[in-house]
C-alpha positions in Angstrom: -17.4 -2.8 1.5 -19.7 -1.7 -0.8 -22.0 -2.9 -4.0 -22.2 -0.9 -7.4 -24.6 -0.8 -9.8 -23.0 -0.9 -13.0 -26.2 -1.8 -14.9 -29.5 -2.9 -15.0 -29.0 -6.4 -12.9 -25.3 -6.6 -12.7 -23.9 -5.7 -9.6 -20.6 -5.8 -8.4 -18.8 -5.9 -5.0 -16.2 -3.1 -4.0 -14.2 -4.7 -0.7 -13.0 -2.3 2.1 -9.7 -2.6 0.9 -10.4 -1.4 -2.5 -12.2 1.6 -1.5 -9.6 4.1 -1.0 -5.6 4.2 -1.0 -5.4 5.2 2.3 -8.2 4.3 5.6 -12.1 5.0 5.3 -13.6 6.2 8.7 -16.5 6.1 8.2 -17.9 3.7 5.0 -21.4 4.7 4.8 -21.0 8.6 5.4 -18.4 8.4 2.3 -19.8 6.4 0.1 -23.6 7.1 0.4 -26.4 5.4 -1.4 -27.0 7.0 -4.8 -23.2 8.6 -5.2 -21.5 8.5 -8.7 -18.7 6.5 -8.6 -16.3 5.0 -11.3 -14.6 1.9 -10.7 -12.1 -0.5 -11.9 -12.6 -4.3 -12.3 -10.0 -6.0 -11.3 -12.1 -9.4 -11.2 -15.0 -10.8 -13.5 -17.8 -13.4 -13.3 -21.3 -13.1 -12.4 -20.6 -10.6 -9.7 -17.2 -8.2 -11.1 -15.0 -7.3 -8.1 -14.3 -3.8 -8.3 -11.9 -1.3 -6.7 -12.3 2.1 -6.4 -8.7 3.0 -5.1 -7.2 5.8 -7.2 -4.3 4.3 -7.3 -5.8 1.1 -9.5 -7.8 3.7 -11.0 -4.8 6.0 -12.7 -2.9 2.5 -14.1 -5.7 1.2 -15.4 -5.3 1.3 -19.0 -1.5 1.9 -18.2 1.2 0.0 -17.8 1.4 -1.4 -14.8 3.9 0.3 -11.8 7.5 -0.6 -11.6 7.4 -4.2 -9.9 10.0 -4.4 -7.0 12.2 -6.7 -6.3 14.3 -8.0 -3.6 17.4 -5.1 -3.4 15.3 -2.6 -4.7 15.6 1.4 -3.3 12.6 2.7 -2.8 11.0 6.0 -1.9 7.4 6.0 -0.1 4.7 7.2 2.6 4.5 5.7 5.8 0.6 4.8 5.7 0.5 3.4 9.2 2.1 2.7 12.5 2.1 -0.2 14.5 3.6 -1.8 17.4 5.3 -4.5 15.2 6.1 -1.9 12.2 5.1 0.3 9.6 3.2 0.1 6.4 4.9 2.1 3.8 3.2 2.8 0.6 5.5 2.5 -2.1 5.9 5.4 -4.8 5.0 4.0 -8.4 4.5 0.4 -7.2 2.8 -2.1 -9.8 -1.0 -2.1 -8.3 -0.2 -5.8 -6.9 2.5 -4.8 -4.4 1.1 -1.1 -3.0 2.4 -1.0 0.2 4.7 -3.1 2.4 5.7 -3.5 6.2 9.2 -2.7 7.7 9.3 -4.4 10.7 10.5 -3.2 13.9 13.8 -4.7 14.1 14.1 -3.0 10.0 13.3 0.3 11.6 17.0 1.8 12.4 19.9 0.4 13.4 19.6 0.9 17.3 16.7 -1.0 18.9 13.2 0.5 18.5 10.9 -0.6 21.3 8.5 2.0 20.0 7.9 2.8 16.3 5.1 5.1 17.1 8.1 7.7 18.6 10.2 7.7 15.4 7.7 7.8 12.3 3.5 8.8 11.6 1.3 8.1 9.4 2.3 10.3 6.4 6.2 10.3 6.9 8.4 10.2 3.5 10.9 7.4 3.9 13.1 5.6 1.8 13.2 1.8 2.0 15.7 -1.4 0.9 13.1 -4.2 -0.6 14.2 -7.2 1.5 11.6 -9.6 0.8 9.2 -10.5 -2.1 6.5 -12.9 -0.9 4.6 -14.1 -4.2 0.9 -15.0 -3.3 -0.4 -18.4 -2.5 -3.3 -18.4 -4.3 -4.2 -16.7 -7.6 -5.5 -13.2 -7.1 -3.9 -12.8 -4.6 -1.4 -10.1 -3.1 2.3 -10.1 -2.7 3.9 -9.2 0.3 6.8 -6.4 0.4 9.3 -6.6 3.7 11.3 -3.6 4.5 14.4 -2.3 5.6 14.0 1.5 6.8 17.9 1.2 8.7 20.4 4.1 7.5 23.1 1.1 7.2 21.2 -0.1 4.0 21.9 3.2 2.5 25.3 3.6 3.2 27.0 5.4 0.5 23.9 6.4 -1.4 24.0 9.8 0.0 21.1 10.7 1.6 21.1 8.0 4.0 16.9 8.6 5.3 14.4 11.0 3.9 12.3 10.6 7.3 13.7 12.3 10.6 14.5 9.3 12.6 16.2 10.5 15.0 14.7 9.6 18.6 
């Protein structure tokens, strides 16, 4: 992560996850010594914790992103691709739930043995909320499982925004 002075002996702590929405390369070639940044804080106390992510940046101030629930439809971006899933950031999400993880067997309704071969990183999908996981401990996030599988839309028309055919 990185520190930010945001005055004369107050300092305040900007973690890797807060520095952008999506992945950061390369920390110290984009946020250099000396740049200009303006950051939320999303925690106070005698060091603030602070998050630079656009995302917490545009609802600050505002109200807070739609908060999903379990049944939901939702539209999104695929963020990242694993071998167990995909991350899918969720379109106007409150700033507590910004992405969530459809899980390889939530992928389509044949098996997937390879996710990478159906969806990359930037794919639009659309998405059943499954699960809401509240946080254990205060502060901290909650964790949204997904259902990607053209069965959950049935009916709804457009049954995936995302090509996954494969």
């Amino acid at each position: 992560g990185v520190f930010v002075e945001l005055a004369r002996g107050v300092v305040g702590r900007v973690l890797l996850k807060d520095l952008a929405d999506g992945y950061v390369d390369d920390v110290e070639a984009s946020f250099p010594p000396g740049r200009l940044v303006a950051p939320v804080v999303t925690a106070g106390g005698p060091r603030p914790e602070l998050s630079l992510r656009p995302s917490a940046i545009r609802r600050e101030g505002a109200a807070a992103g739609r908060r999903v629930e379990a049944g939901d439809v939702v539209t999104g971006t695929v963020t990242r691709v694993e071998a167990y899933g995909c991350f899918v950031r969720l379109d106007d999400a409150a700033a507590d739930a910004p992405s969530g993880l459809a899980h390889k067997s939530e992928l389509a309704d044949d098996f997937v043995k390879d996710p990478t071969k159906r969806f990359t990183k930037g794919d639009r999908v659309k998405a059943r909320v499954l699960k809401v996981d509240e946080p254990a401990e205060a502060g901290g996030r909650r964790k949204v499982s997904l259902g990607l599988k053209p069965s959950y839309f049935d009916g709804d028309g457009d049954a995936a925004m995302a090509d996954a055919s494969g």
